[in-house]
C-alpha positions in Angstrom: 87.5 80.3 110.0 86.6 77.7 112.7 88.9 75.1 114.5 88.4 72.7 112.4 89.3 74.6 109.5 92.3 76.5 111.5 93.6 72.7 112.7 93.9 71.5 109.0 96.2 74.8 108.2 98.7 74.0 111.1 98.0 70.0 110.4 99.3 71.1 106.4 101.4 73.1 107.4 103.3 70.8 109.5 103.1 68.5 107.1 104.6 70.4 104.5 107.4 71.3 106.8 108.0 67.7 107.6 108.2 67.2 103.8 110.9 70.0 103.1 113.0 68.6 106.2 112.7 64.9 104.3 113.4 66.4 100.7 116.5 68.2 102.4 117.9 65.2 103.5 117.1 63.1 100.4 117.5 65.4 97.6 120.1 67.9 98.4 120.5 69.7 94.8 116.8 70.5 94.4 117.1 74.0 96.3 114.0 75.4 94.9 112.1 72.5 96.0 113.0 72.6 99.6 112.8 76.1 99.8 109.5 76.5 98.6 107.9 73.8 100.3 109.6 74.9 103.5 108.0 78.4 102.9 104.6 77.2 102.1 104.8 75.2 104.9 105.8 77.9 107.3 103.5 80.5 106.0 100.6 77.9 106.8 101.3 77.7 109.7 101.3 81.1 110.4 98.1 81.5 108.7 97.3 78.5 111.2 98.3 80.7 114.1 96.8 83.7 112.8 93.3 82.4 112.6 93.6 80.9 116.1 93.8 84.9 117.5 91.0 85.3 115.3 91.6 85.6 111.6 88.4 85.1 110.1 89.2 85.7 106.3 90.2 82.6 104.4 92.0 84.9 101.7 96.2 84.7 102.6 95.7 80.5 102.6 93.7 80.8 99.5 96.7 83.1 98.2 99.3 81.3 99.8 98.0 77.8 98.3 97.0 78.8 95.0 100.7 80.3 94.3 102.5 76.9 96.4 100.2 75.0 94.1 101.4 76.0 90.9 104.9 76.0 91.8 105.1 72.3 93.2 103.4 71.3 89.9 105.7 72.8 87.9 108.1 71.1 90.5 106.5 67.9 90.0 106.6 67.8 86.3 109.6 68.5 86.0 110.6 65.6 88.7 108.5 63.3 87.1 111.0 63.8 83.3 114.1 64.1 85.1 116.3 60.9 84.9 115.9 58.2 87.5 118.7 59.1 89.9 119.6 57.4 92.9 116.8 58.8 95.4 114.3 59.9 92.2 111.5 57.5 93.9 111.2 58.8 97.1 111.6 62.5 96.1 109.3 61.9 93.0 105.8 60.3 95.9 107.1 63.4 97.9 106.7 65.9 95.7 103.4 63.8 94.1 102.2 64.0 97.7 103.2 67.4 98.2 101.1 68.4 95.0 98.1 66.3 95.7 97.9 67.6 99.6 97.9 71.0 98.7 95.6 71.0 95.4 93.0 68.8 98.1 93.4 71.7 100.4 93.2 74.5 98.3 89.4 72.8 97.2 88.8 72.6 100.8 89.8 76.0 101.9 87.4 77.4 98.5 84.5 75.4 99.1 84.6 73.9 102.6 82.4 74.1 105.8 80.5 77.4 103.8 76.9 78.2 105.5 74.2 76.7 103.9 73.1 80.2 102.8 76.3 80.3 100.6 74.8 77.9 98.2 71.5 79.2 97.7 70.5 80.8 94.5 69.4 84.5 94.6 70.4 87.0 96.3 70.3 87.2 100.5 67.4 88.6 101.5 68.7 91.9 102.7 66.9 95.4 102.7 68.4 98.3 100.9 69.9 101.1 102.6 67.8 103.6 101.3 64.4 101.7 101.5 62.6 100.5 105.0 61.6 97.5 106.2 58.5 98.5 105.8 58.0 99.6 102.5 59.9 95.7 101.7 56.9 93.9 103.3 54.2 95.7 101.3 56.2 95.2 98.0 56.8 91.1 99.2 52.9 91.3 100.1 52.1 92.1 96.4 
């Protein structure tokens, strides 16, 4: 991963954090909620810190947001039908915000800042192990 990428993680992550704090203080009976918000936001950040010693694999905030993704939709559904209580508005745009955030990150961490190699069609061009270079160039010259 580079910075950029690695900056967006803690930036989430931080965010997500922030959200949990909020949803603590506003919505006290939804446990799950907080807690799982508060450990997909710590997790990111680790993940954050992590790639800044050189983590170069985007697989554990691919895991990590593909699981938190399907949990704060669930979570969000099931806001959304609940009964209007007296803080329902501000924990419902959290937890829309929360869902939204991390189903935008989750497509960035997939498909973002890839090599322009990644997208080409074909296979790379790469010899076989058990066939020279050489013997490659006379076939290509055919």
């Amino acid at each position: 991963m580079n910075k950029r990428m690695t900056a967006l993680i803690l930036i989430y992550g931080a965010i997500l954090c922030v959200f949990a704090v909020t949803l603590r203080i506003v919505a006290t009976q939804k446990v799950a909620l907080i807690i799982g918000t508060l450990s997909a936001g710590l997790l990111s950040v680790a993940i954050g810190v992590a790639a800044l010693f050189g983590e170069k694999r985007r697989r554990w905030i691919v895991i990590t947001l593909v699981g938190f993704v399907m949990f704060i939709a669930m979570q969000a559904i099931t806001v959304w039908t609940a009964p209007s209580e007296g803080s329902g508005a501000v924990t419902r745009s959290l937890t829309t915000m929360a869902a939204l955030l991390s189903f935008g990150m989750l497509l960035y961490s997939l498909h973002g800042e890839r090599p322009p190699e990644f997208y080409r069609s074909g296979l790379p061009e790469t010899p076989d192990r058990d066939e020279s270079n050489e013997r490659r160039n006379q076939r290509e010259r055919r």
